[in-house]
N, C-alpha and C positions, 0 to 999 in steps of 0.2 A: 619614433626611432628614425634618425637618420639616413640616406641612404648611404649604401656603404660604398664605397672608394673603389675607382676601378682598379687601380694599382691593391690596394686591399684586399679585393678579390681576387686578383688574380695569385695574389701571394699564397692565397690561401688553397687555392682550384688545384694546386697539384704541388703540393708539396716535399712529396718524397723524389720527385724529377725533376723540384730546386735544388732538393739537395745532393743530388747524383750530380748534374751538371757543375755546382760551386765547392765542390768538396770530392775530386778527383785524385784517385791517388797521386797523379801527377802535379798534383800541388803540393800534394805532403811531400815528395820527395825535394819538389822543387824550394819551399819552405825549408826545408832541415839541410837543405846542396846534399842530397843522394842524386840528384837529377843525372840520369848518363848525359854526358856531350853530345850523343848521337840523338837523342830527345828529342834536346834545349834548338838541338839546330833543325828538327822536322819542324816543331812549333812555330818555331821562329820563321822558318820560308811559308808555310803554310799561311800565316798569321798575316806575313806580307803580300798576300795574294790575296786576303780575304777584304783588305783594304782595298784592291780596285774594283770590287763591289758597292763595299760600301759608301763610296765616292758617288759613282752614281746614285747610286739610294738616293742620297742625302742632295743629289741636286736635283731629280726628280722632286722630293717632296718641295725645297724649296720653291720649282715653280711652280706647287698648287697654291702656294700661301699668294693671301691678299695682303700689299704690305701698304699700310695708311701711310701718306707724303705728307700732312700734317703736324706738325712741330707738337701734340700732344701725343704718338702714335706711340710712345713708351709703355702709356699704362694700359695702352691695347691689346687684347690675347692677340689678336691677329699678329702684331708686330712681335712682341714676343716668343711666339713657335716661330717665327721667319730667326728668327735671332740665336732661337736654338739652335737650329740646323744651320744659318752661319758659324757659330760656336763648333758644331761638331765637326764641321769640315774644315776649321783651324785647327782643330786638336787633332784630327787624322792626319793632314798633312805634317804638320811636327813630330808624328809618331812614326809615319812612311819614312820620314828622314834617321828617324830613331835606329828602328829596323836597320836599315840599311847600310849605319855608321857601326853600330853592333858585328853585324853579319860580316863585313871588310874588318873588321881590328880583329875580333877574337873568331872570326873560322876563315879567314882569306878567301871571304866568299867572291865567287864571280858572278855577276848576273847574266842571266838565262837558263834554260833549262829546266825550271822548276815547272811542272805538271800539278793543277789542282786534284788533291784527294776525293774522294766520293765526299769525306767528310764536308771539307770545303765547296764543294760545289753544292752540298745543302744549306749552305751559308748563300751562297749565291743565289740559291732559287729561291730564299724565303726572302730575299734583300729584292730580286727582279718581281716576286707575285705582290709583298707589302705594298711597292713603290707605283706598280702599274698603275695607268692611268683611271682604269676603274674602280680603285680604291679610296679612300678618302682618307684624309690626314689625321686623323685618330687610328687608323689605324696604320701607317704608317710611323705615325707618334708611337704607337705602342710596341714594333717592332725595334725603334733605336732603343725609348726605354727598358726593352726585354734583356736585350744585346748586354748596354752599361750596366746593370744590375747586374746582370748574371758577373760581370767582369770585374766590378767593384766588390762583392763579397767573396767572387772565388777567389783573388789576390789577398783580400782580407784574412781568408783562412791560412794561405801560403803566410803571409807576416803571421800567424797566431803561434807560428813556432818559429820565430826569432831565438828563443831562450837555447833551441836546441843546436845552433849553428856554430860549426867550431872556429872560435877566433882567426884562423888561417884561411875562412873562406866567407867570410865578412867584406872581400875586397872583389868577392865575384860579381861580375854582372847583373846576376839575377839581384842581390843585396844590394847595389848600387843605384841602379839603373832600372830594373822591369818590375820589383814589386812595391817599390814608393812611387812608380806611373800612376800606379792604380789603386792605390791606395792610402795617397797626398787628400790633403783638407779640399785641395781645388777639384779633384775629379769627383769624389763624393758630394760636393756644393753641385757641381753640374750635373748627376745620374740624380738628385734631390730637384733639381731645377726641373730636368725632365717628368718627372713622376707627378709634381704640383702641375705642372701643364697640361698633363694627361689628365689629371683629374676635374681639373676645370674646364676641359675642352670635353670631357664624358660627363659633366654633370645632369645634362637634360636627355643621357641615353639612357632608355628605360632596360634594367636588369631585367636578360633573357632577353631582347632584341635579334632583331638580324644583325647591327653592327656590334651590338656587346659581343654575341657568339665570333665572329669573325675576329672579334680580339683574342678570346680564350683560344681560337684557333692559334693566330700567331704565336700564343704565348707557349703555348705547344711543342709547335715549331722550333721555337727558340730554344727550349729546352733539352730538345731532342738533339737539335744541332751542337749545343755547346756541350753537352754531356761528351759525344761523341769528335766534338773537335780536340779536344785535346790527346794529345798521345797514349797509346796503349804501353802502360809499363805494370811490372809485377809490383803487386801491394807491397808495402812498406811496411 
């Protein structure tokens, strides 16, 4: 028998705290536009804050990677996770601007003032302990890919009631704009990119190791945090 997939396992290690995390009331409301305004806009600052986190993250990890100068360094894992995490810090950066242009059209936001949640600042501390420098890039790897996953299925569920959306609110922001982000051909190509990387980069980590364990840790983590990042509204 094959060994089984890091990503595999860990889908499988805690199941019912995927599905708490990607299946939030607050995506069903958000999915059908019951979303209150006052929600949409904690999310949304919170969300933007979460992003200068994960900035760092992601250029921490990139300078652990070893990246080959060699004109074949394509088909190298090494080049490849350096490629992801330039990948991701393109895609955050156009979402930073996202936010931003969102938050000034439709709430006349001003910036400053926004204070991180308790929520958010566990987003933070699992993005500052991932990325330290005593960690290694699998596990790292395995906190971005925790992150996209959990954000590519929970949007997935918001789109799975599309049908329920009244014609008149088809032109809201959330239908426009924030749940085809996350749930376009291209961000699911990239949370799939992630996942094969992880797997190939844990192929020779023997299940039940200190670093496997260290992943089910993050993977933990991540789920605790995004369960609870999302806003608290009454069931739908």
């Amino acid at each position: 028998m094959a060994p089984k997939k890091l990503t595999e396992h860990l889908l499988a290690h805690s199941p019912d705290a995927f599905t708490s995390a990607t299946r939030h009331p607050w995506l069903r409301l958000a999915g059908t536009s019951q979303l209150p305004t006052d929600s949409l806009l904690a999310w949304l600052t919170q969300d933007r804050l979460y992003i200068f986190s994960y900035i760092p993250f992601m250029g921490n990890m990139l300078s652990k990677t070893s990246i080959p100068t060699t004109s074949s360094r394509i088909k190298c894992l090494e080049w490849r996770v350096a490629d992801c995490f330039i990948n991701a810090l393109t895609n955050v950066r156009r979402e930073l601007g996202m936010f931003e242009d969102i938050l000034r059209e439709h709430f006349d936001w001003k910036e400053g003032g926004e204070t991180a949640t308790k929520e958010t600042r566990a987003y933070q501390d699992m993005f500052a302990g991932a990325g330290a420098p005593s960690q290694s890039i699998l596990v790292g790897l395995t906190a971005l890919w925790a992150t996209e996953k959990c954000y590519l299925e929970a949007w997935k569920y918001a789109l799975g009631f599309k049908e329920e959306v009244p014609e008149e609110k088809k032109s809201h922001v959330l239908h426009t704009t924030l749940i085809p982000n996350w749930t376009c051909d291209e961000f699911e190509e990239f949370v799939i990119c992630i996942g094969d990387l992880l797997d190939e980069l844990a192929d020779d980590i023997p299940e039940g190791s200190r670093e496997w364990v260290k992943c089910e840790e993050v993977w933990q983590q991540v789920l605790w945090a995004e369960e609870n990042f999302w806003p608290k509204v009454s069931n739908p």
